[in-house]
C-alpha angles and dihedrals in degrees: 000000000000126000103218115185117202112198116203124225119327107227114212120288097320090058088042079047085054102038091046088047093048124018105078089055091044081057085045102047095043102038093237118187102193135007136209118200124192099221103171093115104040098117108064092313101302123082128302142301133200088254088052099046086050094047096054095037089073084067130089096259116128095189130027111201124195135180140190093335100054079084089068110078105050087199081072108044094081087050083073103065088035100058111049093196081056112096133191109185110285098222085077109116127266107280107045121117118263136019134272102223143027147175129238146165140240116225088270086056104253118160120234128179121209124194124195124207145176125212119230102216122100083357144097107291111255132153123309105280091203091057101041090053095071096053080064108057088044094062091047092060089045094044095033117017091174095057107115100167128073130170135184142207113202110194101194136133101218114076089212107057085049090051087047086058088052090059097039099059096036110145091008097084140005109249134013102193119184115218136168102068093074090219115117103222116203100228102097107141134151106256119233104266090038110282121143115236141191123145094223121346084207137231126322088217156066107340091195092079143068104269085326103316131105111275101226098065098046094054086051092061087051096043099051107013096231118117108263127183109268116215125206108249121218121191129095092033110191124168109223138192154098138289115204120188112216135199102229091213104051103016089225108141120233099192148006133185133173118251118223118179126169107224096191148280120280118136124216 
């Protein structure tokens, strides 16, 4: 059995602050063999930056996954060719810089794939997830037969596609994790034939906030319905996310349960 934490959207530096604060001791406490970060708003919120990537490297993650924001900074685009355990989602069309999936390994030596997608509805329309998906998982057989353990990231705004993908892939990998609307949902379960699944696991970041960002501009924009700048929040920092156990044979999960620390207390 392996212990895998997935950790939910980093949310600009007060989600970095609580991830450097808490996740080694997280690994610690629980044991955790291999760990998966959603990185794609890092850097104030938008994408990622050299500084940031450096910064987080320092940490115990083993894969960053990214989604539709890790376009926004153009600083950070080249950083995905250059680092192989960096995703982007891999239902991007043919042409874009970096990869959507990659295998890795814990420190016995375990290999664990990692995919990373990105949902179509109420986004910018990009290729089919559920058959790109496929494709996948067809790659990972021919380049690594041994490889029992997937799991995916899937970056959407709509709960149920997310949940569809859980579905979809049920006994053909090992977690299937939603990310990108910053809100945890309570439905993680085991699927049927073994797959891992949780709507979203939430933001690692301020939780007084709307989905990160200081509260005052975004109700303006509702408010008003003209673009106003949006700024990171940071109080109320918490580090969310899921652990799934996973049987090493068969890479059917046996639990999962979402992970809530409070990271402190600082307003801002």
């Amino acid at each position: 059995m392996i212990r895998v934490l997935f950790i939910g959207d980093v949310m600009g530096s007060a989600g970095r602050r609580g991830l450097r604060q808490e996740l080694e001791p997280l690994v610690d406490r629980e044991s955790v063999d291999f760990v998966v970060a959603n990185i794609e708003n890092a850097a104030g919120g938008f994408g990622i930056t050299t500084a940031v990537l450096e910064e987080l490297e320092e940490l115990p993650v083993d894969v960053w996954t990214t989604g539709n924001h890790v376009w926004d900074k153009k600083e950070g685009v080249p950083l995905l060719d250059a680092h192989p355990f960096l995703l982007r989602p891999a239902n991007y069309p043919r042409g874009n810089p970096g990869r959507g999936w990659c295998v890795a390994e814990t420190s016995a030596g375990t290999l664990v794939a990692v995919i990373n997608l990105q949902g179509q509805a109420l986004m910018a329309p990009i290729d089919n997830p559920f058959h790109c998906v496929d494709g996948v998982l067809e790659e990972i057989v021919e380049a690594h037969p041994e490889v029992r353990i997937v799991v995916v990231d899937m970056h959407a705004e709509a709960t149920s596609e997310k949940q569809a993908m859980g579905w979809y892939l049920d006994g053909r990998v090992s977690a299937v994790l939603g990310t990108h609307t910053h809100v945890p949902t309570a439905d993680e379960r085991v699927l049927p034939e073994g797959t891992a699944l949780q709507t979203d696991v939430g933001m690692t970041g301020p939780y007084h906030s709307i989905i990160g960002m200081k509260p005052a501009k975004v109700l303006e924009r509702f408010l008003l319905n003209t673009p106003r700048p949006f700024e990171p929040a940071k109080r109320d920092v918490q580090l969310r996310g899921a652990l799934i156990d996973i049987d090493e044979e068969t890479g059917r999960a046996e639990k999962i349960r979402g992970v809530r620390v409070n990271c402190d207390d600082k307003k801002g």
